[in-house]
VMD Tcl script that builds the backbone (N, CA, C; Angstrom):
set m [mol new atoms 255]
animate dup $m
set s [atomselect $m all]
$s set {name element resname resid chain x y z} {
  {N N UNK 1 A 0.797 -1.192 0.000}
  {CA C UNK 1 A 0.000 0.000 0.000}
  {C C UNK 1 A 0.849 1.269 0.000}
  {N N UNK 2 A 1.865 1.606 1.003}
  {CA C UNK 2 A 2.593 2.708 0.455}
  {C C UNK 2 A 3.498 2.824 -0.713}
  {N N UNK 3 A 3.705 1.609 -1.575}
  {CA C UNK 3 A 4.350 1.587 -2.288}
  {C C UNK 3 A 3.493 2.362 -3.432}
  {N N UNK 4 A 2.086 2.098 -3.626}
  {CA C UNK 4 A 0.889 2.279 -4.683}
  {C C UNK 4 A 0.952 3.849 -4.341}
  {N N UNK 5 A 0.960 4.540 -2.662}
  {CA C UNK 5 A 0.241 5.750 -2.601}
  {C C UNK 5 A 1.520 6.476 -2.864}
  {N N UNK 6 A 3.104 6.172 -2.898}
  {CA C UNK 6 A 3.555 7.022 -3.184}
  {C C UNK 6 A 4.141 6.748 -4.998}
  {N N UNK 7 A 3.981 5.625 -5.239}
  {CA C UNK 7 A 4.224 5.839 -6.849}
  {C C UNK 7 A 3.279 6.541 -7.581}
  {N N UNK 8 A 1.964 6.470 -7.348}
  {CA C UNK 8 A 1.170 7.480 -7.475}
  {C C UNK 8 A 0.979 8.833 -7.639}
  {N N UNK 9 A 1.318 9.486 -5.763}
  {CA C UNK 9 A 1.409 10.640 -5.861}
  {C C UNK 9 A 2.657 11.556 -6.718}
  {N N UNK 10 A 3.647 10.162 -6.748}
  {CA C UNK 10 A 4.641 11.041 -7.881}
  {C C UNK 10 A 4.150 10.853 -9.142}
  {N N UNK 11 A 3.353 10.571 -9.747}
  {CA C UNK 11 A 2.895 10.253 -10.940}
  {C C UNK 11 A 1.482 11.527 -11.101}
  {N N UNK 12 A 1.107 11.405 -10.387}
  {CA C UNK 12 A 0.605 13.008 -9.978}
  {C C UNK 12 A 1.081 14.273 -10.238}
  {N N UNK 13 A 2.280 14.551 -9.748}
  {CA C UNK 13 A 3.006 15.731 -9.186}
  {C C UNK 13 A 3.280 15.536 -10.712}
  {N N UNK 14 A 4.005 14.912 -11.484}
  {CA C UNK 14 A 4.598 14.935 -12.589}
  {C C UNK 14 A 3.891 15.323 -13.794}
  {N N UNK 15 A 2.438 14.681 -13.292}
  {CA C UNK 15 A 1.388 15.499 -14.816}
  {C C UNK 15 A 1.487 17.269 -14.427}
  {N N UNK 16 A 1.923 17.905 -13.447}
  {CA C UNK 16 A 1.267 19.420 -13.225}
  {C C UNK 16 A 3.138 20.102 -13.652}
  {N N UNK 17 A 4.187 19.004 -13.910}
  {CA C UNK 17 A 5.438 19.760 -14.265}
  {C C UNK 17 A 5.629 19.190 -15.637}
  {N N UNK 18 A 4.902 18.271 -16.010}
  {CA C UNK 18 A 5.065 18.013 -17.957}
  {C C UNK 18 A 4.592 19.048 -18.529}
  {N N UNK 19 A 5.077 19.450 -19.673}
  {CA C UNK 19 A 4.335 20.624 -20.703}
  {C C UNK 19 A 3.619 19.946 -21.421}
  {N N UNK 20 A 2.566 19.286 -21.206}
  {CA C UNK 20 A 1.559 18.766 -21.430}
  {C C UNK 20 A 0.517 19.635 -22.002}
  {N N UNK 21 A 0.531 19.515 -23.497}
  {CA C UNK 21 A -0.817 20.444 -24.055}
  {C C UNK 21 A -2.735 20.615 -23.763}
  {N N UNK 22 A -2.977 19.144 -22.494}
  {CA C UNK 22 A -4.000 19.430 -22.552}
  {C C UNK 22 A -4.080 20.185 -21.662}
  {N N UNK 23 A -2.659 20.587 -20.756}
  {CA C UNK 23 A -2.911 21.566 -19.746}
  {C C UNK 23 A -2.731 22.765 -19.864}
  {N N UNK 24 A -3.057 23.550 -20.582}
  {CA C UNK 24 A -2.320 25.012 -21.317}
  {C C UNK 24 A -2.455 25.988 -19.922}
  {N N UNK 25 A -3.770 25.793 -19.570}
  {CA C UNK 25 A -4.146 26.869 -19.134}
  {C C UNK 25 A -4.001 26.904 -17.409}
  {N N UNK 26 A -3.478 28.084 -16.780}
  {CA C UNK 26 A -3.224 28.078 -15.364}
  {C C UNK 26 A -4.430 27.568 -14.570}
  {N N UNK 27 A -5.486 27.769 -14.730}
  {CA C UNK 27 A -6.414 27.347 -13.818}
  {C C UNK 27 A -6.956 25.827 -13.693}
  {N N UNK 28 A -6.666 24.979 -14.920}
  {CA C UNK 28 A -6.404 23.653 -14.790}
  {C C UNK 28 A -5.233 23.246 -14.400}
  {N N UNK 29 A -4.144 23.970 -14.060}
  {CA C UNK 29 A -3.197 23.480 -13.087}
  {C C UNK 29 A -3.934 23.322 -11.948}
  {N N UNK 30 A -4.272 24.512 -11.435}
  {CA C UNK 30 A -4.752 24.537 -9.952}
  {C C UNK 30 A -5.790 23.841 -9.836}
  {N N UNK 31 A -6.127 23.546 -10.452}
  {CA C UNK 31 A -7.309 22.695 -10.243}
  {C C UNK 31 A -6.317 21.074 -10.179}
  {N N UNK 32 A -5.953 20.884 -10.918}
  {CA C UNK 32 A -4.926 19.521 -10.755}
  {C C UNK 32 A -4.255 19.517 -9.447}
  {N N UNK 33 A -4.126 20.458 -8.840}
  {CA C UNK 33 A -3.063 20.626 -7.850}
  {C C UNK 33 A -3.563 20.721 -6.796}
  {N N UNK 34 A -4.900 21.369 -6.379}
  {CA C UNK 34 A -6.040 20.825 -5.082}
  {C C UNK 34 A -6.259 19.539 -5.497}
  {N N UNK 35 A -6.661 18.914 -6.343}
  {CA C UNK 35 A -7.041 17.197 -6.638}
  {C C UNK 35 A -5.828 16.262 -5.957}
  {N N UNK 36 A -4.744 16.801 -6.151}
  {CA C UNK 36 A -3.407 16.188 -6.049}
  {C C UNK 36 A -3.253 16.385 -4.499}
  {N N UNK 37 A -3.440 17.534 -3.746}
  {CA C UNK 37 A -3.740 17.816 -2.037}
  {C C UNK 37 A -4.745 16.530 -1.875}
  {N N UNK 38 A -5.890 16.994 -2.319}
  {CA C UNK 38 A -6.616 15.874 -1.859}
  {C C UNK 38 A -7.057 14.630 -2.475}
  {N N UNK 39 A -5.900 14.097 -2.472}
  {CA C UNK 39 A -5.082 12.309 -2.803}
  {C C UNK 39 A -4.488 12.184 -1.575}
  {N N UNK 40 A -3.723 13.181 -1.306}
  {CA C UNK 40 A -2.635 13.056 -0.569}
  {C C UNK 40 A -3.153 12.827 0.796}
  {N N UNK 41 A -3.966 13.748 1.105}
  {CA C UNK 41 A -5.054 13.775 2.139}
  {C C UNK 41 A -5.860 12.384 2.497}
  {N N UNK 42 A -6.797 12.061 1.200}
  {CA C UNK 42 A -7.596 11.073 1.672}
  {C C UNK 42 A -7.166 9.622 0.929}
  {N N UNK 43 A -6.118 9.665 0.400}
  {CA C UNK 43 A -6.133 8.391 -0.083}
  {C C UNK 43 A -5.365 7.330 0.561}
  {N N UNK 44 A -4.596 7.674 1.680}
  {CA C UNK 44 A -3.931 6.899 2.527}
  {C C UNK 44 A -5.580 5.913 3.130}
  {N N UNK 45 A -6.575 6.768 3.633}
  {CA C UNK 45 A -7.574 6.344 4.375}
  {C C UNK 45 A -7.984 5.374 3.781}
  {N N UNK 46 A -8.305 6.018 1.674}
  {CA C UNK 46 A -8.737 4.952 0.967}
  {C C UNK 46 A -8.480 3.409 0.902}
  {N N UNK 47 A -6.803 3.522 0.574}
  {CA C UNK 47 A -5.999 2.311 0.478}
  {C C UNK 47 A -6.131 1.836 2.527}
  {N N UNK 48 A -6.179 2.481 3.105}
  {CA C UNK 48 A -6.227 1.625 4.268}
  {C C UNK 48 A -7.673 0.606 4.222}
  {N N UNK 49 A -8.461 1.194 4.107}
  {CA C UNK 49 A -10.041 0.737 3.952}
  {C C UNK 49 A -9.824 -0.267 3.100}
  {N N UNK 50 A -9.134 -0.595 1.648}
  {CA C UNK 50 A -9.299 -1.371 0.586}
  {C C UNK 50 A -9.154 -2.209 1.213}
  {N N UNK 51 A -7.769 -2.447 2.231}
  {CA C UNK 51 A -7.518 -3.661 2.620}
  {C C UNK 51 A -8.273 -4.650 3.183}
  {N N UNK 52 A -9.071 -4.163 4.346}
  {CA C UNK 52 A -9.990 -5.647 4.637}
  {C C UNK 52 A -11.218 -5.446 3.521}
  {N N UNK 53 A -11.607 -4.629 2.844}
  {CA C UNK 53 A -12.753 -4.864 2.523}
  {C C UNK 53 A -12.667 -5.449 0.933}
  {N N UNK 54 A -11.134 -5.785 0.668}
  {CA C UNK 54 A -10.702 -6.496 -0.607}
  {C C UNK 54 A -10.613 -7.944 0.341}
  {N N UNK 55 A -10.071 -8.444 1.488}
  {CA C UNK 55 A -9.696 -9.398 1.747}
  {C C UNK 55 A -11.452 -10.044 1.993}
  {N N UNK 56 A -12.201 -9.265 2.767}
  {CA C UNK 56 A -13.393 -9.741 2.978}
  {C C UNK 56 A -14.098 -10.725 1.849}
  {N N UNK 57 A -14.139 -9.579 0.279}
  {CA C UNK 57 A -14.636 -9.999 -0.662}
  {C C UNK 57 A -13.936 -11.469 -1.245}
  {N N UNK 58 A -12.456 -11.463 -1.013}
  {CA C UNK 58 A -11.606 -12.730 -1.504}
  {C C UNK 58 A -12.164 -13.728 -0.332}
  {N N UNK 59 A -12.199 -13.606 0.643}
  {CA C UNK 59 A -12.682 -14.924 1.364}
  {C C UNK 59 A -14.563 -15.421 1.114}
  {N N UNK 60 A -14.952 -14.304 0.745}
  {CA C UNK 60 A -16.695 -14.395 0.678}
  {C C UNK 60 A -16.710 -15.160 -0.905}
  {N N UNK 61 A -15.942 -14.478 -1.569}
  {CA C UNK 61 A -15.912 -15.023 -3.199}
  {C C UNK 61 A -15.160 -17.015 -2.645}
  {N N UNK 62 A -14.514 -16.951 -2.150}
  {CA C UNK 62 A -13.704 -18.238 -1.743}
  {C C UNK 62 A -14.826 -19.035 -1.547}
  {N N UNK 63 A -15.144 -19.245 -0.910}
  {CA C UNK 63 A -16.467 -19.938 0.450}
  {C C UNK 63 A -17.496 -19.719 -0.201}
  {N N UNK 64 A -18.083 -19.194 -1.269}
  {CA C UNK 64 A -19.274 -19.245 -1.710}
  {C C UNK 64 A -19.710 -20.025 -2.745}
  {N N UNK 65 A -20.437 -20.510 -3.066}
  {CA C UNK 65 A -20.601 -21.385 -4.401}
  {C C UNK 65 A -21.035 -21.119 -5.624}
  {N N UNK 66 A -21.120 -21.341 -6.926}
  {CA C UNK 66 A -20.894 -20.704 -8.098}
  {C C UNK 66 A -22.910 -21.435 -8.204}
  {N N UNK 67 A -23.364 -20.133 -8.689}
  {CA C UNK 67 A -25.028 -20.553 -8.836}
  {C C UNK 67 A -25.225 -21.236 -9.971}
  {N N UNK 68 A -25.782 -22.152 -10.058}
  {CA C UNK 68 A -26.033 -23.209 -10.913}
  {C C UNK 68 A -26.214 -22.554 -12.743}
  {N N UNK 69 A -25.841 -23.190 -13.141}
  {CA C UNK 69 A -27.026 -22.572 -14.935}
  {C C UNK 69 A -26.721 -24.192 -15.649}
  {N N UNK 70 A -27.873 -23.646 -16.384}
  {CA C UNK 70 A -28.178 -24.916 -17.747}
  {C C UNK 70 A -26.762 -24.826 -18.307}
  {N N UNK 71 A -26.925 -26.073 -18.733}
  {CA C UNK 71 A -25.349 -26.329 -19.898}
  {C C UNK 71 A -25.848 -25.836 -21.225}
  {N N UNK 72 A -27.360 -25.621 -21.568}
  {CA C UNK 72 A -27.724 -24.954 -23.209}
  {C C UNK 72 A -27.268 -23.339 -23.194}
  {N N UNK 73 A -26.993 -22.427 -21.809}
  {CA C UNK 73 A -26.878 -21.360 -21.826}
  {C C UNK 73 A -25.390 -21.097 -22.343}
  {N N UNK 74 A -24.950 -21.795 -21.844}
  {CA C UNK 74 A -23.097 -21.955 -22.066}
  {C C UNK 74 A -22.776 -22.141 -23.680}
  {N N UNK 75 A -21.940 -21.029 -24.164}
  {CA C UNK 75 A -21.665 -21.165 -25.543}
  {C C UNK 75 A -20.677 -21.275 -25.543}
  {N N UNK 76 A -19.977 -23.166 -25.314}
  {CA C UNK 76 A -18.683 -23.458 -25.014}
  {C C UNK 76 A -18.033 -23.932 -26.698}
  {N N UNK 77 A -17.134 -23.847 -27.240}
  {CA C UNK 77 A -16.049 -23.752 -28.137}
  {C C UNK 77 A -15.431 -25.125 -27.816}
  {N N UNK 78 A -16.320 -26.382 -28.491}
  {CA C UNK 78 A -16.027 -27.798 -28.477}
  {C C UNK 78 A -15.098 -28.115 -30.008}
  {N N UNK 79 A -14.745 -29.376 -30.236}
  {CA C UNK 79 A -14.367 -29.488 -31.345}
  {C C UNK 79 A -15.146 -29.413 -32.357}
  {N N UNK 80 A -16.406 -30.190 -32.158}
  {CA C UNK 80 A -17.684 -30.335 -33.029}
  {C C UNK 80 A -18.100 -29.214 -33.383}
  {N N UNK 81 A -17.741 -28.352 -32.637}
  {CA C UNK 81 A -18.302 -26.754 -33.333}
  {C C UNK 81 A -17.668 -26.093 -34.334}
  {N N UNK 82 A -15.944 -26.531 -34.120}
  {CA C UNK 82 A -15.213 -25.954 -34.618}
  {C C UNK 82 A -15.088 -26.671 -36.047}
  {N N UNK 83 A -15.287 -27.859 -36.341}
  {CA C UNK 83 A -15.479 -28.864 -37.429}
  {C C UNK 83 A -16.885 -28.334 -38.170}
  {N N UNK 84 A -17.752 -27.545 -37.461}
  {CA C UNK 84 A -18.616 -27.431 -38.306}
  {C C UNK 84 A -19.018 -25.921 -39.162}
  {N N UNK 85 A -17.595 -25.502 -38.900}
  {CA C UNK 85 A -17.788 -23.889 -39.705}
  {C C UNK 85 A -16.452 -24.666 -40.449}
}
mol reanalyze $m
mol bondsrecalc $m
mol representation Tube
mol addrep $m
């Protein structure tokens, strides 16, 4: 996780010092540059939060069972199919 929030925020900082043409104009700097404060601000919280609530979903996805369907719904890529185009 700090590896993500600070490769990031330098990947950030770096769009507002490229001479980047879609940024011509000063006030879409600043506007990039409060956005870029607040990353910095709330995204530690973000990536803290991801963590259990990514691990939650990997153990709920684990432990749960895959809901049934017909085998006619399935448009599986057999040989017989492929023999017949």
């Amino acid at each position: 996780m700090p590896f993500a929030y600070v490769t990031h925020t330098i990947a950030l900082i770096q769009t507002l010092t490229d001479s980047d043409e879609t940024m011509d104009d000063f006030d879409e700097k600043v506007a990039r540059f409060f956005t870029i404060i607040k990353f910095m601000i709330l995204g530690p919280m973000y990536l803290l939060m991801s963590i259990p609530l990514n691990s939650f979903v990997f153990f709920y996805n684990l432990y749960t069972q895959e809901p049934e369907r017909n085998d006619q719904d399935v448009n599986l890529v057999t040989k017989e199919n492929i023999e017949m185009l």
